[in-house]
SEKE-492955 format. One record per residue: x, y, z of N, C-alpha, C, O, CB in turn. Coordinates in steps of 0.1 Angstrom, whole numbers, plus 5000, padded with zeros to 4 digits. Last residue first. Glycine has a CB too. Layout:
<sites>
XYZXYZXYZXYZXYZ;...
</sites>
This chain:
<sites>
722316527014721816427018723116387034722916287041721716317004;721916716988722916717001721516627007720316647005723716897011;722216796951721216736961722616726974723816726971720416546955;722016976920722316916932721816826944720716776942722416976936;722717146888721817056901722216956911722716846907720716976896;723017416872723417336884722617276890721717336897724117396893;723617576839722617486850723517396861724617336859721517356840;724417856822725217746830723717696836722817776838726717816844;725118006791724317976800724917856809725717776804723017956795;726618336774726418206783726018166790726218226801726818176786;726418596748726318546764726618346765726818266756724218596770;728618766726727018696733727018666747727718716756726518546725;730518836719730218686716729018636724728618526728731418586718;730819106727730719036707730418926706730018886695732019036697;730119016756730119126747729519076737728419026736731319196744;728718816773730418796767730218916754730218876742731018576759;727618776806727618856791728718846786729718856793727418996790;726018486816727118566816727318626801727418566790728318496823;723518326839723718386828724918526829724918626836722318426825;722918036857723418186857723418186840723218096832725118216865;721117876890721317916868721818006870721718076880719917956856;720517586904721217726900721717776885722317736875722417726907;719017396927718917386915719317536917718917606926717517336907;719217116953719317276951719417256933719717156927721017356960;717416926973717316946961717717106960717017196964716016906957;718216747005717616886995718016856987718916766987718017036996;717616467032718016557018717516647011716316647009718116497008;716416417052717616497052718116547036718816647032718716407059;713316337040713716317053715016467049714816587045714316117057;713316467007712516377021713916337029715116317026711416207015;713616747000712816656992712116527000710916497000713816596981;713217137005713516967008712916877001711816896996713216917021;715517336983714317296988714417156992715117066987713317306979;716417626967716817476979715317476984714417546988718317516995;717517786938716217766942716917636956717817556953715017716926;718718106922718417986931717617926937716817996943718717986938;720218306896719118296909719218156912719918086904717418346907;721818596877721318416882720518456898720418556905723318266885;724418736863722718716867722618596871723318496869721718736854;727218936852726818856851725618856863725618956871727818776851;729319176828727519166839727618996839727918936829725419256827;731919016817731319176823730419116836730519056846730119296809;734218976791732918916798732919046809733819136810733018726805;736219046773734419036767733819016781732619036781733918866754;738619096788738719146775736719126769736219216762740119036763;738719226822738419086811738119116797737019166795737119006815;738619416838740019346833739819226823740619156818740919286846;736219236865737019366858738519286850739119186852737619506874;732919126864734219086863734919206858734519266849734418966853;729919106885730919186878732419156877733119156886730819306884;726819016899728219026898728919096886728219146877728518906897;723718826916724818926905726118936905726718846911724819076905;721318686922722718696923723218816913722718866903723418546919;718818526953719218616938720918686938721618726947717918776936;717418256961718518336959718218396947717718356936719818276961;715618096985715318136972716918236971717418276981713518226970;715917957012715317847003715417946987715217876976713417787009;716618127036717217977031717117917021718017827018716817887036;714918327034714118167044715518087039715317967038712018067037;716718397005715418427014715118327019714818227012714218467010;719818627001719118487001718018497013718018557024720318347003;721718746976720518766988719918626984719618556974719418936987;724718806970723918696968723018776974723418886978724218546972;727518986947726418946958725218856959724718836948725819036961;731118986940729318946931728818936946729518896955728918736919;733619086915732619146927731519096927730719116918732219276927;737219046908735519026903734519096918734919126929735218796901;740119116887738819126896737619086897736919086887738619216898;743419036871741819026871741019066881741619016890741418886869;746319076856745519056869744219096866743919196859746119126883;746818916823746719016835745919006848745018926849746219126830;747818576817747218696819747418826827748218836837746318656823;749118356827749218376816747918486810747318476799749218246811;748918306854750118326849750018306834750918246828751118226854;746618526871746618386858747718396857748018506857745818396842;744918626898746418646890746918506884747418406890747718706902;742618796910742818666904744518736895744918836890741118606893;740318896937741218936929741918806927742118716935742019056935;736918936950738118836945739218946936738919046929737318686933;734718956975735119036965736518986962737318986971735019196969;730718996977732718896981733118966971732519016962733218686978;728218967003728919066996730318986993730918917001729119227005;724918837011726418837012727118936999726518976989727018667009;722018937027722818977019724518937021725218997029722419097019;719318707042721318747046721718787032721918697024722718577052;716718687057717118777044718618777052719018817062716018957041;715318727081714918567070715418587059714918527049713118517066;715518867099715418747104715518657092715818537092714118727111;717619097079716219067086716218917091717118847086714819087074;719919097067719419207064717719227074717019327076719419197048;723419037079721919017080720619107083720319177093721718937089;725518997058724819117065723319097066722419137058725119247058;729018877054727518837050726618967061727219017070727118637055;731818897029730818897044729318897041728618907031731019047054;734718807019733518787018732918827032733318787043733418657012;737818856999737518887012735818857010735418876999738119047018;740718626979739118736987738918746995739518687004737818716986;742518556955742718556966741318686968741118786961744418576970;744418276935743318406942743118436955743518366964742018386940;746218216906746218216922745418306926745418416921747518246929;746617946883745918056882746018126901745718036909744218006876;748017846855747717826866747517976870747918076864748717756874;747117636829747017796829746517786850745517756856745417886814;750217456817748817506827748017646829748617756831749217486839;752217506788752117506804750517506809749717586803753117646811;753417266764752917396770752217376783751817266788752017466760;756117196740755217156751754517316756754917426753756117056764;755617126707756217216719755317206728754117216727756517386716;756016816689755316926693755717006704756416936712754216896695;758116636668757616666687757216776681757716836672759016686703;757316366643757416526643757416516663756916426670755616616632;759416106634758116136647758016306650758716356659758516036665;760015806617760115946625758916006629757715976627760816036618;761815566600760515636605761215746613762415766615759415536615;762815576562762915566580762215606586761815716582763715596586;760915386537762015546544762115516557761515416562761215726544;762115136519761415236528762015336537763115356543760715176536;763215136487763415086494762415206506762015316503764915046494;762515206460761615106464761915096478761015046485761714956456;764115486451762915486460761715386463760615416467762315576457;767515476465765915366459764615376463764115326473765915206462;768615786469768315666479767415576465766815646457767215716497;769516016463769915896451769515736460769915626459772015896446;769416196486768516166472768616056462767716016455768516266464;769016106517770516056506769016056495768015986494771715816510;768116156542768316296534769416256523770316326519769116426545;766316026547768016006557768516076547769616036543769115826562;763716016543764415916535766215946538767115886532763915936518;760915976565761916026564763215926553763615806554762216066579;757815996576758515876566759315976566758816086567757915816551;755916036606756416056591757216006585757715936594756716136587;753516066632754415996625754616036610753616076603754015846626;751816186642752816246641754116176637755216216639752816306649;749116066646749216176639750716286638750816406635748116256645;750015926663750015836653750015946645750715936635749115726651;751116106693750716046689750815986673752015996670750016096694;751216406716752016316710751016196707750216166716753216286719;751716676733751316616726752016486719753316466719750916716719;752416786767752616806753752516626743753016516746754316896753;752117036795751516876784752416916774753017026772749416856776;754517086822754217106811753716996803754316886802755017156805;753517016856754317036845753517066831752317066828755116916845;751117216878752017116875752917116862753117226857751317006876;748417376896750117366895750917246884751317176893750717306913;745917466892746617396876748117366883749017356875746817536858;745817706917745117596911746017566898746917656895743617636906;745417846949746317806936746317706928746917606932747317796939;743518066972743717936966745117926951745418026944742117896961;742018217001743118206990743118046983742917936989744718246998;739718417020739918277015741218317001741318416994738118187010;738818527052739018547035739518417026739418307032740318677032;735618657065736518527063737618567047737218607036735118357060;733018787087734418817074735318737073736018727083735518937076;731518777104731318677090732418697082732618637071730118697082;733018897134731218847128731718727118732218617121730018997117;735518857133735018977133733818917125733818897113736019097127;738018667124737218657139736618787139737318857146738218647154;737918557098739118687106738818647119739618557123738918877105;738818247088737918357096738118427102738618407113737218347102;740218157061740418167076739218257081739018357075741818237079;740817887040739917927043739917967056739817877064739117857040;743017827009743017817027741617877023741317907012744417917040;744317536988743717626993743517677013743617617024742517586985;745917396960746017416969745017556976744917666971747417396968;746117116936745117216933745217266951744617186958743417146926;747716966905747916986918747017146922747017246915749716986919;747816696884748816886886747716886898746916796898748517076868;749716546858749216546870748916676874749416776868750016476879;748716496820749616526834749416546841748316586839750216586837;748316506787748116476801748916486811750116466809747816376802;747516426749748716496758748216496775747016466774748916686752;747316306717746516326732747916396738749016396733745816136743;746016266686746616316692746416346709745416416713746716406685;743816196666744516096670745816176682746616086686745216006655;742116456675741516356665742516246671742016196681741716386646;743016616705742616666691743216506683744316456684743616846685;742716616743742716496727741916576715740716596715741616326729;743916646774743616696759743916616747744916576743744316806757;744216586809743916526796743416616783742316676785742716416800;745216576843744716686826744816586817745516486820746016836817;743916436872744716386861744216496849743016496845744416226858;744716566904744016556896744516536879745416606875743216656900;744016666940745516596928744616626918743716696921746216386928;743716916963743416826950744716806943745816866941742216906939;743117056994743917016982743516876972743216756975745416996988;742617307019742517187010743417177000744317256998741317197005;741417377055743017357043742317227034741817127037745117287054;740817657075740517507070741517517056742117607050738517487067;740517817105741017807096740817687092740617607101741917847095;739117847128739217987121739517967107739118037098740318077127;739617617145737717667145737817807136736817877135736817727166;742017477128741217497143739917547137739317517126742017637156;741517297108742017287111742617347124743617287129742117277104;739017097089738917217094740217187106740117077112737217267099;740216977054739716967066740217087081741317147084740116817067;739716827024739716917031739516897047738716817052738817007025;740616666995740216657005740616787012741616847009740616537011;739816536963740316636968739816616986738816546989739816766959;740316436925740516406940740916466951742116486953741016316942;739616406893740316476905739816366918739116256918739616676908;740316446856739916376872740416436882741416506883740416246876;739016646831740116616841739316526854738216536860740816786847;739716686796738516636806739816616819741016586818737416456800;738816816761739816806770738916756782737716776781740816936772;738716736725737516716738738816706747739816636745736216556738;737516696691738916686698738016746712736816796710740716796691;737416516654736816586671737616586679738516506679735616526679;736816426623737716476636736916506650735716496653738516616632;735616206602735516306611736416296615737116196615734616316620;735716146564736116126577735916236590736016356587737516106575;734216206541733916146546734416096559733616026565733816096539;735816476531736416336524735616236535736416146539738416316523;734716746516735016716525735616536524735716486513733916766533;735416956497733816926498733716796517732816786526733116806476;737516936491737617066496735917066502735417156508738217196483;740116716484738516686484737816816494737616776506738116506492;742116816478741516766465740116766471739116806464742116616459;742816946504742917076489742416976480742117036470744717146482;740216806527741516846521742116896510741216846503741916786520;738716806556738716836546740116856534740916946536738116936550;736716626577738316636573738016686561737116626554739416506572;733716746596734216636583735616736582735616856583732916616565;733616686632733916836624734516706611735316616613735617006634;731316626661732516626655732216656640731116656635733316496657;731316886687731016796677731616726669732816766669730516836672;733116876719732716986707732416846700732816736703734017106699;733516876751733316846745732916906731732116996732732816806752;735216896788734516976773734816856764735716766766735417156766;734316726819734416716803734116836792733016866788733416606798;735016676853735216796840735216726822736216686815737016876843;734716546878735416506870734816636857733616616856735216346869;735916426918735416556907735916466893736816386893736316746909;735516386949735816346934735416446927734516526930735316226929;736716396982735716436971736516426962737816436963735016566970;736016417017736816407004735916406992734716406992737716257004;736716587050735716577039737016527023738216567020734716787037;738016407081737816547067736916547060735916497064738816567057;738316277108739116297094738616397087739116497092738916177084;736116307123737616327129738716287117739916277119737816217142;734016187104734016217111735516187119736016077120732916197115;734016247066733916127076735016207091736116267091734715947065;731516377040732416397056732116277061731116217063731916527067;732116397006731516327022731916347032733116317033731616207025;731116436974731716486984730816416994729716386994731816636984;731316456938730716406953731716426961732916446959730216256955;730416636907731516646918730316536933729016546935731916886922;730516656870730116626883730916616895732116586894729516526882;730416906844730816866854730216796865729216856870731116936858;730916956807729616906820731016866833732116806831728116696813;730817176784731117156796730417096808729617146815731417246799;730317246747729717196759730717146771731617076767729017086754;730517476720731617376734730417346743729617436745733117486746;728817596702728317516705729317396712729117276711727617506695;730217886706730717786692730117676696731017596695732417756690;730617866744730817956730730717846721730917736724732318036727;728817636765729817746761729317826749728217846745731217696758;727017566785726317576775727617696766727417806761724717636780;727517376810727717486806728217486796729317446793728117546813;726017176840726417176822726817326818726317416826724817126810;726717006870726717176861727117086847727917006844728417346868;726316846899726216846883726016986876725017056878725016756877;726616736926726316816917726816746908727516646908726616946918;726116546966726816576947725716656937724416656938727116376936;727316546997726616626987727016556973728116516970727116806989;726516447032727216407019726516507009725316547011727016237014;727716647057726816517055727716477040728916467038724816557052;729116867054728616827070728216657064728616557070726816957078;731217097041730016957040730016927051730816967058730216827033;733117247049732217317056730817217048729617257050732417517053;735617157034735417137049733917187054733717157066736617227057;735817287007734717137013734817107027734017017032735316967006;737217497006735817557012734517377012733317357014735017736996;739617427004739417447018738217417018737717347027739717577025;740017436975739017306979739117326995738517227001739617126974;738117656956738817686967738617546974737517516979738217816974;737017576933737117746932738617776945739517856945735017846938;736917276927737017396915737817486919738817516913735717466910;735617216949736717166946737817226926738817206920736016986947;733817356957734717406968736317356955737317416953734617296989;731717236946732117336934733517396944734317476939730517496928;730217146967730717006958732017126948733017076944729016906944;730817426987729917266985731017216976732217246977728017256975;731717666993731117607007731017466998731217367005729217697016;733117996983732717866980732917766989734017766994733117816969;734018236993732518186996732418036989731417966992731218306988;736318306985736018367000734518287003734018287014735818557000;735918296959737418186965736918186978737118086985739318256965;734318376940734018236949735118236957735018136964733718096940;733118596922734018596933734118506942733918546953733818686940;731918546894733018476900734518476911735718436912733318466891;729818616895731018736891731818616894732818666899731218906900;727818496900728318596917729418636909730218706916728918496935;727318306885726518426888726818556895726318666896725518376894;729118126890729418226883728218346879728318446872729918156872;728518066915729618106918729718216902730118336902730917966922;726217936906726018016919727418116921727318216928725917906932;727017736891725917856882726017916895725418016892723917816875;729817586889728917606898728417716894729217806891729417606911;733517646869731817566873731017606883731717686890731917396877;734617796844733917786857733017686858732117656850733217896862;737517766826735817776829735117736842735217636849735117666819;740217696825739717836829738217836827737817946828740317946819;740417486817740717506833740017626834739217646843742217516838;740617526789739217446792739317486811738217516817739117226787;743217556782742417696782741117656789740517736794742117766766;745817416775744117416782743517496791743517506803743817306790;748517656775747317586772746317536777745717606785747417526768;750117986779749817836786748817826778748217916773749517826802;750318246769751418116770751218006775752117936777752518136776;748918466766748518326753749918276757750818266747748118386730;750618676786749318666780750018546765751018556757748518876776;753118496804752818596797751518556792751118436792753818636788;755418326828754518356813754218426809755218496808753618336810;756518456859756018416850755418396840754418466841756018386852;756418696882757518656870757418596861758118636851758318606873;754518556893753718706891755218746879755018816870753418856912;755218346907753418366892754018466888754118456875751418436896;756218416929756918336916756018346903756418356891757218166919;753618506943754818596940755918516926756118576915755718606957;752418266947751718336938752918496938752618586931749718346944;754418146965754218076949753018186939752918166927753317886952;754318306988755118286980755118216968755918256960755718246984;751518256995751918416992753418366981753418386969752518527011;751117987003750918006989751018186985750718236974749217936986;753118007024753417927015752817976996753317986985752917797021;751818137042753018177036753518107025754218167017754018157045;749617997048749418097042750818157037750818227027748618187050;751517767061750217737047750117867039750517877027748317687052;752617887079753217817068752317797057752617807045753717677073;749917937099751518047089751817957079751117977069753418067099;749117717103748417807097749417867089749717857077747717907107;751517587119751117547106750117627095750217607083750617437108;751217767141752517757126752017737120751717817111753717667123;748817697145749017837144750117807135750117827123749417927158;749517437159748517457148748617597142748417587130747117427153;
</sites>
């Protein structure tokens, strides 16, 4: 079991070393991967890789679904830029001497927008709208008493008006406990897979085989513009997190993430929780290296509803400089 520990963590050192050769800032697409989910994680600055524990494990770090005990599901909306909407739901189960598994599913969403064209500049009665969304499926499981291992398949999907593009891609993580009280660190590697690219009715065109003296009764030949494919925005992390119990009924956690986008610069984040009796939280955080976003806020609320099940509810709020802020809701239940 120890090898296998090795190998895992060796494994993803080496693929986030091949990153670090790869793409460049604005070379990968669906850009929508890059939004967070869980108001708790992004309250916390989005230092989650070392601390994400629930339904959101399957987002940030899916090792961190090993640590469901029962059954959980959420729901996060997040209230983007330009009136984008992001709703996520996620379930999760532990089945005993097997693991924990879980679904997930991700929709952005935008309004839809009247076609406009150089005669009819007022607009011509037709809409567009375009909306990216992903499935998943993920399982985790604790693999001695220090370390835990996850992973997600999961289907991309992106659709502008008649045009779609999709692909499989692949979501890998650890979760180890130093052995020193609460210090655990956690790594993960997310979007692995091939390149989307587009294709559809919106890219059909009439071609006349380049003979001008052709008849222009007769019909042109078909054809089919290709679009350039483009890559994932895969992303690799890696934290350290501890917790410090501040009083019988008060655990300040502290985490602290460093992130390497293959289509970015390296990134940081820093966020703390305090949490009271269990049942109230308050959060902060800080993103470094990010061209608008910064301070981020939020708080928490768990509480029981009947018999084994809770009710958790989480809000955050994140500053995006020139473009204002953003709001996220999370609601939950573990049963």
């Amino acid at each position: 079991m120890k090898k296998l520990t090795l190998f895992v963590l060796a494994s993803l050192l080496l693929i986030s070393s091949a990153m670090a050769a790869s793409g460049g800032v604005g070379s990968s697409g669906a850009q929508f991967l890059k939004i967070g989910v869980g108001s708790r994680y992004q309250a916390m600055g989005e230092a989650s890789v070392a601390v994400s524990n629930d339904v959101y494990s399957m987002y940030w770090n899916p090792a961190g679904l090993a640590e469901i005990e029962n059954s959980s599901i959420s729901f996060t909306n997040v209230n983007w830029l330009l009136d984008v909407d992001l709703n996520y739901v996620g379930f999760a189960r532990y089945f005993e001497d097997v693991g924990v598994f879980g679904v997930s599913a991700t929709v952005l969403s935008m309004g839809d927008v009247e076609i406009t064209t150089v005669e009819d500049q007022d607009g011509t009665g037709q809409f567009w709208s375009a909306s990216s969304y992903t499935v998943g499926l993920s399982f985790a499981r604790q693999l001695t008493n220090r370390f835990a291992f996850g992973g997600t398949v999961k289907y991309v999907g992106e659709k502008i008006y008649n045009l779609r593009s999709g692909a499989l891609a692949f979501d890998f993580g650890t979760m180890l406990h130093i052995g020193y009280r609460s210090l655990r660190m956690g790594m993960s590697i997310t979007n692995m897979g091939p390149d989307l690219q587009f294709s559809g009715s919106d890219l059909n065109i009439g071609f006349d085989g380049g003979f001008s003296d052709r008849n222009p009764d007769d019909p042109s030949y078909g054809a089919e513009l290709k679009t350039t494919p483009y890559s994932m925005p895969m992303t690799f992390r890696v934290g350290m997190a501890y917790d410090f119990e501040m009083s019988p009924y008060s655990i300040l956690t502290l985490a602290g993430e460093l992130k390497h986008p293959n289509d970015q610069i390296q990134q940081g984040s820093f966020g703390a929780q305090a949490a009271f009796m269990e049942k109230f939280f308050l959060r902060g955080g800080y993103k470094f290296n990010y061209d608008e976003e910064g301070l981020t806020l939020g708080g928490g609320f768990d509480a029981p509803v009947s018999g084994d099940t809770r009710l958790l509810i989480d809000y955050a709020w994140q500053d995006f400089g020139r473009l204002n802020s953003a709001q996220r809701f999370s609601v939950g239940f573990t049963f």
